[in-house]
C-alpha positions in Angstrom: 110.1 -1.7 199.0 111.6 -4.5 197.1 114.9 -5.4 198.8 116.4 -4.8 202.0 118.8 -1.8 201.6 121.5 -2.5 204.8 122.1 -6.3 203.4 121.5 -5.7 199.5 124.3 -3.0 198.7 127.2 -3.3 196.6 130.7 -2.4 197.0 131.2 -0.5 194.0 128.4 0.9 191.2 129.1 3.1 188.9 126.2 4.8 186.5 126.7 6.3 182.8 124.9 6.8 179.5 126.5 5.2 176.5 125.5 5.0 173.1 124.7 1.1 171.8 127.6 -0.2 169.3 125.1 -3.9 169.1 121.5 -4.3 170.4 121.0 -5.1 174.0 118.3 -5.8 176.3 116.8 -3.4 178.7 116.6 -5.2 181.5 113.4 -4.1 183.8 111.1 -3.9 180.0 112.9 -6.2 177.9 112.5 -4.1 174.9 115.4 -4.0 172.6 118.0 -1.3 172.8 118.7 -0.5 169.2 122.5 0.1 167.9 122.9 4.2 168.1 120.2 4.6 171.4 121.6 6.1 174.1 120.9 4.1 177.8 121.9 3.6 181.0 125.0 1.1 181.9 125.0 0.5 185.6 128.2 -1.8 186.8 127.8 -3.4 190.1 129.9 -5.3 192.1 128.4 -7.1 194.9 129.7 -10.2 197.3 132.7 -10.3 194.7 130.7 -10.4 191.6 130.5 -7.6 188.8 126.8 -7.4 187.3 125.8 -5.1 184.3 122.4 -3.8 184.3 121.3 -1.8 181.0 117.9 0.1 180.9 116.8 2.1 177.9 116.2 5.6 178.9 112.2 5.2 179.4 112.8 2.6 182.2 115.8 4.6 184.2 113.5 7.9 184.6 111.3 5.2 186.2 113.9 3.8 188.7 115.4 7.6 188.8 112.1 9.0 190.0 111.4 6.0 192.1 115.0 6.5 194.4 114.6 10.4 193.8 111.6 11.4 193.0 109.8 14.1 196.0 106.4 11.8 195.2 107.7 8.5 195.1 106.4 5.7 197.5 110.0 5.0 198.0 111.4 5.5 201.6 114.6 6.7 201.9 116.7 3.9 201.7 114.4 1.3 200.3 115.9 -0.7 197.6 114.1 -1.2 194.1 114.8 -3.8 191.9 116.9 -3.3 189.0 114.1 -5.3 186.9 111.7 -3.3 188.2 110.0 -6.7 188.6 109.0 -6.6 192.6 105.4 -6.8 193.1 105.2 -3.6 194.1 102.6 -0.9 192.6 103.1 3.1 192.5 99.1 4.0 193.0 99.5 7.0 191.8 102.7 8.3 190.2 102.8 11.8 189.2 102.0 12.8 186.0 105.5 12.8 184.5 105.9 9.7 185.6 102.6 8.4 184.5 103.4 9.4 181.1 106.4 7.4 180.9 104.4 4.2 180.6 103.4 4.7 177.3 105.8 6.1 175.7 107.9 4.0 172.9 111.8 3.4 173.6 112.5 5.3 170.4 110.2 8.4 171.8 112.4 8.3 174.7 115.4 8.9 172.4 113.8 11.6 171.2 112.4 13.2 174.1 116.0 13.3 175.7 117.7 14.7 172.7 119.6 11.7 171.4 117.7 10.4 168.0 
């Protein structure tokens, strides 16, 4: 979909949810993470590099639905951006996903049991 998945994989990732001590900036919808939200901290390292990625919760049930999701458009194996930012169009998501659009970050909190 975005990436090619046997060249663009890195060595090491690991995934968790962490509660914001300062703001930070999701990085697929820009919006602010405020101190106290909860998101996603993914560490990367790839060709000898270490990359953080931070999405608010709204924008990683996106990219978890896209890689997991029964309905996605994603092929097994396909790689999706991080940003989110590939060109690429889901012409119709399912609902829950759908709904994730317009939600605020702060719903999101909410939603998930955190604010």
């Amino acid at each position: 979909m975005c990436g090619d998945p046997q060249v663009d994989v890195a060595v090491v990732a690991e995934t968790k949810d962490v509660r914001a001590r300062k703001p930070h900036r999701c990085c697929a919808c820009g919006e602010t993470i405020r101190v106290g939200d909860v998101y996603c901290r993914t560490g990367t390292l790839f060709e000898g590099k270490w990359t953080t990625n931070r999405h608010c919760l709204r924008c990683w049930a996106i990219l978890d639905a896209l890689w997991f999701d029964a309905d996605s458009p994603v092929m097994t194996g396909d790689a999706v951006e991080w940003a989110l930012d590939c060109g690429e169009e889901w012409e119709d998501p399912p609902e829950h996903v759908a709904q994730l659009a317009f939600l605020l970050p702060h719903e999101m909190q909410i939603i998930k049991g955190h604010g």
